[in-house]
MOPAC internal coordinates of N, CA, C and O (Angstrom, degrees):
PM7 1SCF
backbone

  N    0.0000 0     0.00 0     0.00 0    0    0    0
  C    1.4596 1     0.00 0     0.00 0    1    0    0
  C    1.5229 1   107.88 1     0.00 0    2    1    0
  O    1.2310 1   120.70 1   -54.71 1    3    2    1
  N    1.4326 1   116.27 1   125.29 1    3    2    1
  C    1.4122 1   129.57 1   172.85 1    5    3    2
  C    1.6180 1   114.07 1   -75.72 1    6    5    3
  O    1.2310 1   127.09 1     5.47 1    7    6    5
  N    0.8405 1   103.96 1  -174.53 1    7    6    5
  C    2.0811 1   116.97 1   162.46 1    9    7    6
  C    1.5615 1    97.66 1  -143.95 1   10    9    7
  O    1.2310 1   118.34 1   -45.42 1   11   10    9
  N    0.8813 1   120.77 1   134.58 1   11   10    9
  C    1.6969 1   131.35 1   160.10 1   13   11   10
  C    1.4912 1   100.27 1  -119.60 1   14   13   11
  O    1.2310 1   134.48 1   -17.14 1   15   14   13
  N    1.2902 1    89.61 1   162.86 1   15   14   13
  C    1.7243 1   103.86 1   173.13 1   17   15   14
  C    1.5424 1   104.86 1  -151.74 1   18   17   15
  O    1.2310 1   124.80 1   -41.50 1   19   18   17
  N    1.5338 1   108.39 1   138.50 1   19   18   17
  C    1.7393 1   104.07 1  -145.57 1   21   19   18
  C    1.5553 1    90.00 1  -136.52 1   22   21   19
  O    1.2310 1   123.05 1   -47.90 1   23   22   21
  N    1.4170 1   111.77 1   132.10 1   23   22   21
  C    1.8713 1   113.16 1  -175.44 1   25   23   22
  C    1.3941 1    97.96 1   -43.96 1   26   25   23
  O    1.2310 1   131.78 1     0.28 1   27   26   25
  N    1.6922 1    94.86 1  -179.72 1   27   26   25
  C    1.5645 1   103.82 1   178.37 1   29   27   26
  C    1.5092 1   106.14 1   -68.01 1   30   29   27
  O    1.2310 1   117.18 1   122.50 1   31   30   29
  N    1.1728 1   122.96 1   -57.50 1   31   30   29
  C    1.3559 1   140.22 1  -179.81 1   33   31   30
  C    1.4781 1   121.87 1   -12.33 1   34   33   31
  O    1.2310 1   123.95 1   116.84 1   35   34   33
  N    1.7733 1   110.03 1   -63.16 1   35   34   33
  C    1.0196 1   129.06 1   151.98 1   37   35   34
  C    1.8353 1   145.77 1   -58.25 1   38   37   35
  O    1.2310 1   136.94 1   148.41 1   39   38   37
  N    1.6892 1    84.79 1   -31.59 1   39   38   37
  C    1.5193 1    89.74 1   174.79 1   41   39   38
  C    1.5077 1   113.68 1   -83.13 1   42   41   39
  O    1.2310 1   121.89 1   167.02 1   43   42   41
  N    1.3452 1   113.99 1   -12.98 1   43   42   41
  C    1.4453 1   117.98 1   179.74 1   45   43   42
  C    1.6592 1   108.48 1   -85.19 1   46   45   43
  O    1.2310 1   122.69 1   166.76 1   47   46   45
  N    1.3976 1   112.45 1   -13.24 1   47   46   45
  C    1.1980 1   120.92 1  -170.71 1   49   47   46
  C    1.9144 1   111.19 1   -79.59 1   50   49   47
  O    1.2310 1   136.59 1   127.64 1   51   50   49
  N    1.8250 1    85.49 1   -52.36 1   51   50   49
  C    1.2820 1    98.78 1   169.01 1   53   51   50
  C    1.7281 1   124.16 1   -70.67 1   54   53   51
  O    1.2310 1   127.77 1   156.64 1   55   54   53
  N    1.4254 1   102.65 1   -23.36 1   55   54   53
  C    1.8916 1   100.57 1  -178.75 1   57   55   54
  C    1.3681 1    96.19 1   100.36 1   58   57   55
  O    1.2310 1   108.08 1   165.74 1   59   58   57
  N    1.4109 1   139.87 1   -14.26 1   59   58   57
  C    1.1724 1   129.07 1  -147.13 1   61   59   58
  C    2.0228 1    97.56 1   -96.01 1   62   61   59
  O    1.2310 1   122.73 1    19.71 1   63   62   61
  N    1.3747 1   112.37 1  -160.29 1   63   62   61
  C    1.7328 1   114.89 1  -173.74 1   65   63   62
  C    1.7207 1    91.28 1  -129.19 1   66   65   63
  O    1.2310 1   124.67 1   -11.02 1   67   66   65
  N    1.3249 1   108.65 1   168.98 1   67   66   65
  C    1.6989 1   112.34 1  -162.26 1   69   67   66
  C    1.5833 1    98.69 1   -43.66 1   70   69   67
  O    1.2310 1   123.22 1   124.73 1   71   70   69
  N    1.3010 1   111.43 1   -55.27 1   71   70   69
  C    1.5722 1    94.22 1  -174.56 1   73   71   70
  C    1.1168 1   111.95 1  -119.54 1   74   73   71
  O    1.2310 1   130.81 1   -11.87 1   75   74   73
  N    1.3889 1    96.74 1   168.13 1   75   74   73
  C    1.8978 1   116.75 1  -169.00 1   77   75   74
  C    1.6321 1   104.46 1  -120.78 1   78   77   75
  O    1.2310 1   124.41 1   -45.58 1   79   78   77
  N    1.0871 1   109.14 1   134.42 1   79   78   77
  C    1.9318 1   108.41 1   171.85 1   81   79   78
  C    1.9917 1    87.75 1  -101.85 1   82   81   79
  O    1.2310 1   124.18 1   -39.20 1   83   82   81
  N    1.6000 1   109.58 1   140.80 1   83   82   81
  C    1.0874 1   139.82 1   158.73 1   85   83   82
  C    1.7928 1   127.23 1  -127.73 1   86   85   83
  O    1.2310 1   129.96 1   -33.14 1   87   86   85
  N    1.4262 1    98.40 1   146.86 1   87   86   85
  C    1.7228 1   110.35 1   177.01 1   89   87   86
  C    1.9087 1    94.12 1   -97.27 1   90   89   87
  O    1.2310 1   130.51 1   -52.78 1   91   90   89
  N    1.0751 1    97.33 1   127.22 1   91   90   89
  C    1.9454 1    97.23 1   171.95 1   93   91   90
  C    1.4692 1    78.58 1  -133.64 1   94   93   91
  O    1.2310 1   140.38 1   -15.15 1   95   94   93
  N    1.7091 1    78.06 1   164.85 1   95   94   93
  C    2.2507 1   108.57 1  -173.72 1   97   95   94
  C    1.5522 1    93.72 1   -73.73 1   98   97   95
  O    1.2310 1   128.21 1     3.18 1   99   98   97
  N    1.6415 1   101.80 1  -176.82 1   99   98   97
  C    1.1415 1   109.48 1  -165.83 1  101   99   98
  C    1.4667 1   132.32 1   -66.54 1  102  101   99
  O    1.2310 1   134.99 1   147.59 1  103  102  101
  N    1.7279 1    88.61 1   -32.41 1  103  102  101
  C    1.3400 1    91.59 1   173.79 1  105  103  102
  C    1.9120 1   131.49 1   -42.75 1  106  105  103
  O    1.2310 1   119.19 1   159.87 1  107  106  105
  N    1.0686 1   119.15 1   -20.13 1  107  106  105
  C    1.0308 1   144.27 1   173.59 1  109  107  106
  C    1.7694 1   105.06 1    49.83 1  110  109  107
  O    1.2310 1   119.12 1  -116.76 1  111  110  109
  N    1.6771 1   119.27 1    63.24 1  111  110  109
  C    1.6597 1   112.87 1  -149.27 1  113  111  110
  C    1.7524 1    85.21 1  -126.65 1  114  113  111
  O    1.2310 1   126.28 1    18.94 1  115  114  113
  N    1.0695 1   105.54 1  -161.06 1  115  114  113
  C    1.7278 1   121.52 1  -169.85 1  117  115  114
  C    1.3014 1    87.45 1   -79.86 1  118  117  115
  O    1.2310 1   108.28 1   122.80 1  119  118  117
  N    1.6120 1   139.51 1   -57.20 1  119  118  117
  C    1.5434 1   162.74 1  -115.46 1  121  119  118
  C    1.4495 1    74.91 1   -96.08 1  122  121  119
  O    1.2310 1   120.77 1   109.50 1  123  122  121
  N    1.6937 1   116.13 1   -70.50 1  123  122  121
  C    1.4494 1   111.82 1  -163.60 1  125  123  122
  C    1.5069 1   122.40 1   -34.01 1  126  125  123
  O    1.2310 1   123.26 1   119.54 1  127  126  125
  N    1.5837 1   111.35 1   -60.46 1  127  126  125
  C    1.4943 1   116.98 1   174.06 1  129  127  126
  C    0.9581 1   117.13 1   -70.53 1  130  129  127
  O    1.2310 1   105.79 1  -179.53 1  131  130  129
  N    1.5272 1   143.96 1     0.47 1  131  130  129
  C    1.7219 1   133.20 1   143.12 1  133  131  130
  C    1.2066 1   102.68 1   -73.11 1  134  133  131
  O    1.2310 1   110.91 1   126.36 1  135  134  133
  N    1.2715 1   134.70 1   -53.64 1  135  134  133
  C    1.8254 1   106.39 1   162.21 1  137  135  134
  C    0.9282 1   122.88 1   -38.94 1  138  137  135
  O    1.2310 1   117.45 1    91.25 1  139  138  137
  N    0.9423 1   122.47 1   -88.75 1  139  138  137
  C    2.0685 1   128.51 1   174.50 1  141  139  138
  C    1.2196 1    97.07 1   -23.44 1  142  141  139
  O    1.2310 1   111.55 1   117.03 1  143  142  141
  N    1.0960 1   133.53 1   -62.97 1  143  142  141
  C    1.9880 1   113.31 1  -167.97 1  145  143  142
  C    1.1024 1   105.92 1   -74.47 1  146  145  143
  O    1.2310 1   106.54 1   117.74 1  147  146  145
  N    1.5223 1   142.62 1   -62.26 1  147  146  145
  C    1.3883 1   133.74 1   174.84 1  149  147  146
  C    1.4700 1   116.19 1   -34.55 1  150  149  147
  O    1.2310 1   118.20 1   135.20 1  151  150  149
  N    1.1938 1   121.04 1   -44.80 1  151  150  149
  C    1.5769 1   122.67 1  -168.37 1  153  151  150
  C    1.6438 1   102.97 1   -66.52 1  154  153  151
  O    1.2310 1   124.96 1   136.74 1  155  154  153
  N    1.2996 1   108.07 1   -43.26 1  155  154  153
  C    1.3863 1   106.36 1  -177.06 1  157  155  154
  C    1.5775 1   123.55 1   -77.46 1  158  157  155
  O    1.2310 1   132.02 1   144.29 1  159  158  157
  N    1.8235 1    94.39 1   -35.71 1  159  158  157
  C    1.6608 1    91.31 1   177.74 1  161  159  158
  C    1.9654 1    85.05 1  -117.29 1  162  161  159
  O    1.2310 1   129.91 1   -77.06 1  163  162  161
  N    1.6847 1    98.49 1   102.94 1  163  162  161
  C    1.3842 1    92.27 1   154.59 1  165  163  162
  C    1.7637 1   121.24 1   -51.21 1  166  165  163
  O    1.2310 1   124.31 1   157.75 1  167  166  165
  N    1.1494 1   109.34 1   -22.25 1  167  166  165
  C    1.6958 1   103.28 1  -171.15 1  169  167  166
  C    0.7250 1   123.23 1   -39.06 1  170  169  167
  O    1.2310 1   119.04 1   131.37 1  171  170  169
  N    2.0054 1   119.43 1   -48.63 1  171  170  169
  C    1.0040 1   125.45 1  -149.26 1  173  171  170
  C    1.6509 1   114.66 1  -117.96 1  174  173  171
  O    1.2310 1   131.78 1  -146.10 1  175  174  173
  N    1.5122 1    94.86 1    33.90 1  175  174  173
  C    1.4204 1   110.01 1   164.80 1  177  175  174
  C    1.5783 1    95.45 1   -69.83 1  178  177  175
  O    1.2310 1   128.82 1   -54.65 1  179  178  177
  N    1.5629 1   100.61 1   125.35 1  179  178  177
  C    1.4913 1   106.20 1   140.71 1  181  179  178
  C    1.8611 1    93.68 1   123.01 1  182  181  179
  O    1.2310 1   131.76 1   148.00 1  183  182  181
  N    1.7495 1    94.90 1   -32.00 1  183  182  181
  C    1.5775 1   111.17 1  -170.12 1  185  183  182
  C    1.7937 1   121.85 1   -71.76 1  186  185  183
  O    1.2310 1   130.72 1   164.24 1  187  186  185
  N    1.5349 1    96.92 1   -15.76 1  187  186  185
  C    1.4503 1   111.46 1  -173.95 1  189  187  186
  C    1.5213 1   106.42 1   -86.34 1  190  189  187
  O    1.2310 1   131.67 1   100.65 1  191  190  189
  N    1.4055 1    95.08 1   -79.35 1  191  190  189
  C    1.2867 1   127.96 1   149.14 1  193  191  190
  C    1.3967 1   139.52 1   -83.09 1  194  193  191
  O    1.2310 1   121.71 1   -21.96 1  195  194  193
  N    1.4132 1   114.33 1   158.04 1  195  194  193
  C    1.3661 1   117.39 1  -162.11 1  197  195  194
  C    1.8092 1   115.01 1   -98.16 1  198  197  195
  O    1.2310 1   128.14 1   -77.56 1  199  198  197
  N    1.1933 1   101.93 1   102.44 1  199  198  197
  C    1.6758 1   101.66 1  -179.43 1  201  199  198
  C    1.2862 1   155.55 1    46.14 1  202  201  199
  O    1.2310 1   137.69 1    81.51 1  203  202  201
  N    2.0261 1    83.33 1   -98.49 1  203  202  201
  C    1.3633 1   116.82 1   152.16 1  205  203  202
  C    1.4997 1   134.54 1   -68.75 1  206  205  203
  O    1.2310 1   127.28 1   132.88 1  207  206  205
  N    1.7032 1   103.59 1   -47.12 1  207  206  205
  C    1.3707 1   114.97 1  -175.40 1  209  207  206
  C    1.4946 1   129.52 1   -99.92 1  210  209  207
  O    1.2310 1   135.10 1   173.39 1  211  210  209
  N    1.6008 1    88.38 1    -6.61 1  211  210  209
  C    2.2053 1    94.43 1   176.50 1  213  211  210
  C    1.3123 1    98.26 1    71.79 1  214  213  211
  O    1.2310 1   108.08 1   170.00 1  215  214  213
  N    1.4202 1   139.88 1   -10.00 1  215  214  213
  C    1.3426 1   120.13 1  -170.42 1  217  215  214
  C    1.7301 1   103.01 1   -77.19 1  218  217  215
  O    1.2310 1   122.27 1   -29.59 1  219  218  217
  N    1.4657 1   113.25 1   150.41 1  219  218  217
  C    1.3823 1   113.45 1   169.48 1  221  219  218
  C    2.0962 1   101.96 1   -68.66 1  222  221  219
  O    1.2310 1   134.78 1   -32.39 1  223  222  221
  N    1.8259 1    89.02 1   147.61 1  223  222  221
  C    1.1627 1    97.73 1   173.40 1  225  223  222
  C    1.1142 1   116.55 1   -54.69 1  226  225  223
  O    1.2310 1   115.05 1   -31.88 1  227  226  225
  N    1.6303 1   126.99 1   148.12 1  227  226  225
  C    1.4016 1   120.24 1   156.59 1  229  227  226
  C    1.2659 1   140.17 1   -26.39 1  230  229  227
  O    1.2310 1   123.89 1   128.09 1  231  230  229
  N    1.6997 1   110.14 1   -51.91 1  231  230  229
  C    1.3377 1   136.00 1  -142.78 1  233  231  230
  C    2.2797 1    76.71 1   -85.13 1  234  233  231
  O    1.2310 1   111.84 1   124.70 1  235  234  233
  N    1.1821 1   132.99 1   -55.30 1  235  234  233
  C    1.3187 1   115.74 1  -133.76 1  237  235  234
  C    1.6912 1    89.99 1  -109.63 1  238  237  235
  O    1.2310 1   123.42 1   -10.85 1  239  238  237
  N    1.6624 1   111.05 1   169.15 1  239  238  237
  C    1.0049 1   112.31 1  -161.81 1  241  239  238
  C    1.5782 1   104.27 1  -140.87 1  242  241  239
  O    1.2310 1   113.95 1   -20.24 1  243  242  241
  N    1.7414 1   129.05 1   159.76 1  243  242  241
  C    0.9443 1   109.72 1  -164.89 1  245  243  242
  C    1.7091 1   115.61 1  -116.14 1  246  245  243
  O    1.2310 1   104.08 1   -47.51 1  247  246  245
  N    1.0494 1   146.95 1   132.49 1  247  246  245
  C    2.0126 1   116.95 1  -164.49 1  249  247  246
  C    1.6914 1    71.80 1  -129.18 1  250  249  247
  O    1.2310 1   132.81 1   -28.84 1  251  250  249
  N    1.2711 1    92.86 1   151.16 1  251  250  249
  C    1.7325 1   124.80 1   157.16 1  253  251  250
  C    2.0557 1   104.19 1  -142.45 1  254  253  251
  O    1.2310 1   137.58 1   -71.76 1  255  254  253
  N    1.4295 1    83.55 1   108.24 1  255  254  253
  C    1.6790 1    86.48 1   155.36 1  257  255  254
  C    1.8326 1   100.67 1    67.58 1  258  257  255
  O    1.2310 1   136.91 1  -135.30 1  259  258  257
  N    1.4652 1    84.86 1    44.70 1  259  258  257
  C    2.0090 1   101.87 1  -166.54 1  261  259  258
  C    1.4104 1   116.10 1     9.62 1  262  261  259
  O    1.2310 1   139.74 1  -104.17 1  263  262  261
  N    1.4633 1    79.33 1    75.83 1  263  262  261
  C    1.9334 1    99.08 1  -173.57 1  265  263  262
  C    1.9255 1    83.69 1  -142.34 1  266  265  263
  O    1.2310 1   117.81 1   -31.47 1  267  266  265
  N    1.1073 1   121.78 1   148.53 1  267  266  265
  C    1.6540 1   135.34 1   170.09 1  269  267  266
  C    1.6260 1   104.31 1   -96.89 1  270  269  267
  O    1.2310 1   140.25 1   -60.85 1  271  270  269
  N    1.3790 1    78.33 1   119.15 1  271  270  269
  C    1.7672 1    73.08 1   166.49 1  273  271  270
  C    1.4985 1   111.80 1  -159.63 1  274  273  271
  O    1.2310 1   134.19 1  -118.34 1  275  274  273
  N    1.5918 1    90.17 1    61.66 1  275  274  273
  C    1.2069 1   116.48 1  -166.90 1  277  275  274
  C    1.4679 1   112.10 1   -79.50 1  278  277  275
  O    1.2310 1   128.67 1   148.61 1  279  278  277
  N    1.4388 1   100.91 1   -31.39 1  279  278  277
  C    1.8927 1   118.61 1   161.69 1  281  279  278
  C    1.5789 1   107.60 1   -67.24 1  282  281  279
  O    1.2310 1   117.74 1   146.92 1  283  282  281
  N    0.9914 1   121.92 1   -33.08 1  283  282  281
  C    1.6277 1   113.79 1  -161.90 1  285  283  282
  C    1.8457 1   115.36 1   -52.88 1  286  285  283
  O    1.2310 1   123.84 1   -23.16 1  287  286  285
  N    0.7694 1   110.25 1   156.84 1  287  286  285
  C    1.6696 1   110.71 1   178.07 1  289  287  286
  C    1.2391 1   129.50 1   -82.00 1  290  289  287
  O    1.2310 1   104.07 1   -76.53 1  291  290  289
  N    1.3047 1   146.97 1   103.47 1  291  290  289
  C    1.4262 1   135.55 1  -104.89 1  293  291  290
  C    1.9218 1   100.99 1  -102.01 1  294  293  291
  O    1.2310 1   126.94 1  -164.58 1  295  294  293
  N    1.3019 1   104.25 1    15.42 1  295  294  293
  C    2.1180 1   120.57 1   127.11 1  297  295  294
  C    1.3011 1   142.67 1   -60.66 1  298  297  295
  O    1.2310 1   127.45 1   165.14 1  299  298  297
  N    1.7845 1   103.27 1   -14.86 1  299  298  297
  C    0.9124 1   129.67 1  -175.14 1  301  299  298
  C    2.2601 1   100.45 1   -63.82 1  302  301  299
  O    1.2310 1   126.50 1   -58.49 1  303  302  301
  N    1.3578 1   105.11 1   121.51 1  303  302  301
  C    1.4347 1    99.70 1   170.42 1  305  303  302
  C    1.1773 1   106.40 1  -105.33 1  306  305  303
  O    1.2310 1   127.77 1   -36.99 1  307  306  305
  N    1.5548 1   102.64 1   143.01 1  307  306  305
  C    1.1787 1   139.15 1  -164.28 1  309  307  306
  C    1.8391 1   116.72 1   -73.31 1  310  309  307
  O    1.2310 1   120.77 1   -52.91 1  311  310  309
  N    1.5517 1   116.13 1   127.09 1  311  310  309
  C    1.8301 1    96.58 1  -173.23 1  313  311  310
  C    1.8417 1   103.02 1   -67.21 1  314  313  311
  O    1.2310 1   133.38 1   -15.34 1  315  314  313
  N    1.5796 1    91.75 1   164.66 1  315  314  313
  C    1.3727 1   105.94 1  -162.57 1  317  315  314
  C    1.6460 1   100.65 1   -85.65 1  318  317  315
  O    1.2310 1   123.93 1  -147.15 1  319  318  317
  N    1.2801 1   110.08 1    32.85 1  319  318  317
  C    1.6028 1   100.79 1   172.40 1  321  319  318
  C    1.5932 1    90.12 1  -110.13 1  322  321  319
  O    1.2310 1   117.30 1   152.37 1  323  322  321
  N    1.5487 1   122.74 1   -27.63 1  323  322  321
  C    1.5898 1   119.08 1   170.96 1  325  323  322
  C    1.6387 1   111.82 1   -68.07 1  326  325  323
  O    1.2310 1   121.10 1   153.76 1  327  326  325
  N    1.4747 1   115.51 1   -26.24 1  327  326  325
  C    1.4772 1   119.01 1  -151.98 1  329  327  326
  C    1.8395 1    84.44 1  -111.47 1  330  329  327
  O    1.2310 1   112.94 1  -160.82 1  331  330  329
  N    1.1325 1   130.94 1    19.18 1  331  330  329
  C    1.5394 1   134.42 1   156.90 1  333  331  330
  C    1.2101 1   108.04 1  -116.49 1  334  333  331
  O    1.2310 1   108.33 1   161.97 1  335  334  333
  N    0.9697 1   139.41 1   -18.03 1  335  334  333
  C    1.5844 1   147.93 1  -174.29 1  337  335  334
  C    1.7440 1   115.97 1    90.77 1  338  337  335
  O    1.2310 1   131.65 1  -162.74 1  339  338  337
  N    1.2536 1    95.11 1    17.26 1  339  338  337
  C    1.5199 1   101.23 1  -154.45 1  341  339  338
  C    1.6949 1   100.33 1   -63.72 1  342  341  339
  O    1.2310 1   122.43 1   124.87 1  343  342  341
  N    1.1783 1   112.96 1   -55.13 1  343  342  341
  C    1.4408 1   141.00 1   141.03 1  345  343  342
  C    1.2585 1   142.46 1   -83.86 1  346  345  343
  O    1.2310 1   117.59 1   -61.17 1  347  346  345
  N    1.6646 1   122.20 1   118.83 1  347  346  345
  C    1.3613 1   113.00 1   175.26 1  349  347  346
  C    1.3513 1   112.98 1   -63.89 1  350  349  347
  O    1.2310 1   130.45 1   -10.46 1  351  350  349
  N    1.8728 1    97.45 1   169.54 1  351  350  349
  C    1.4216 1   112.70 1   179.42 1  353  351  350
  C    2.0511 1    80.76 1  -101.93 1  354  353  351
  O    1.2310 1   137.79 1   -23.01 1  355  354  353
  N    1.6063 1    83.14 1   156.99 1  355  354  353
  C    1.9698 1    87.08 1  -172.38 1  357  355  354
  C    1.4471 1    80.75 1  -131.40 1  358  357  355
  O    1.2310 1   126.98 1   -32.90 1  359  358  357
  N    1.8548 1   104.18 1   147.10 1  359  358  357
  C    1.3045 1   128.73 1  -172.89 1  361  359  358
  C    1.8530 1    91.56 1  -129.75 1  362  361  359
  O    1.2310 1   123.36 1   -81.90 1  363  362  361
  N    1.4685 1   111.17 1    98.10 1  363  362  361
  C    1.7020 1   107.67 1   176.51 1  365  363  362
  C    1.1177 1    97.05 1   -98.63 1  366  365  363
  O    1.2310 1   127.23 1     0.92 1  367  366  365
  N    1.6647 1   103.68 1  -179.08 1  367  366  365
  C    0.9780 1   102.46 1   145.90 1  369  367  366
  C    1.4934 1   120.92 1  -138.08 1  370  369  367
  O    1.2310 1   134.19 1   -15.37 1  371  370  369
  N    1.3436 1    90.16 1   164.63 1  371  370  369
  C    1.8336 1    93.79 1  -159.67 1  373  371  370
  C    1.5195 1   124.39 1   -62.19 1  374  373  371
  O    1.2310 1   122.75 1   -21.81 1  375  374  373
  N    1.2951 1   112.33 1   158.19 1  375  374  373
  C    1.9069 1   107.84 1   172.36 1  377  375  374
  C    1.4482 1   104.81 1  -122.70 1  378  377  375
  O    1.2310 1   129.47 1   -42.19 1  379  378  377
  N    1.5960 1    99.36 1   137.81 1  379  378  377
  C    1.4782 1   118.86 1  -163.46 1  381  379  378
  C    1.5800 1    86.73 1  -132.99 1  382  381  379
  O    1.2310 1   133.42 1   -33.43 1  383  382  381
  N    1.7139 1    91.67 1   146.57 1  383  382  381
  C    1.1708 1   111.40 1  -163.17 1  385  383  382
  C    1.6569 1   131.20 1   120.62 1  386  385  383
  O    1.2310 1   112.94 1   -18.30 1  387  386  385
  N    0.8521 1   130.94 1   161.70 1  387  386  385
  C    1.1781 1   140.06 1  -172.40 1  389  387  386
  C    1.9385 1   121.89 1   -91.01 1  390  389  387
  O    1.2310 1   120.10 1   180.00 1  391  390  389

């Protein structure tokens, strides 16, 4: 079982409260917990990631273990203080602008 924690934006989208506990497969990777959250909150198909291309949106960003790894490739596995629950994985979103 994970912890996520999902902007306001999204959690109001989904109905859900700042954070969410999730079960993801073994792989235990970035990819895994966009399954696990999409599957559970159809809503937010489309909101993470983009549709067609799976790429994460521009606008949001990803931290594990207040580290960014918002670039990483979503194979990327996750440290085992996110994949114990010890720490959530955080889904922000970004600020643009000057």
């Amino acid at each position: 079982m994970i912890r996520v924690i999902l902007p306001y934006h999204l959690r109001t989208l989904a109905n859900v409260g700042e954070e969410i506990s999730l079960e993801i497969d073994e792989a235990g990777d970035i990819g895994s917990v966009l399954n696990a959250l999409e599957a559970r909150y159809p809503v937010l198909l489309g909101t993470i990631r983009d549709h067609v291309t799976k790429r994460r949106r521009p606008m949001l960003r990803f931290f594990a273990c207040e580290e960014d790894i918002s670039h990483e490739p979503f194979e990327y596995k996750l440290p085992a203080d996110i994949l114990s629950g010890k720490e959530p994985f955080w889904i922000l979103g970004a600020i643009a602008g000057g």
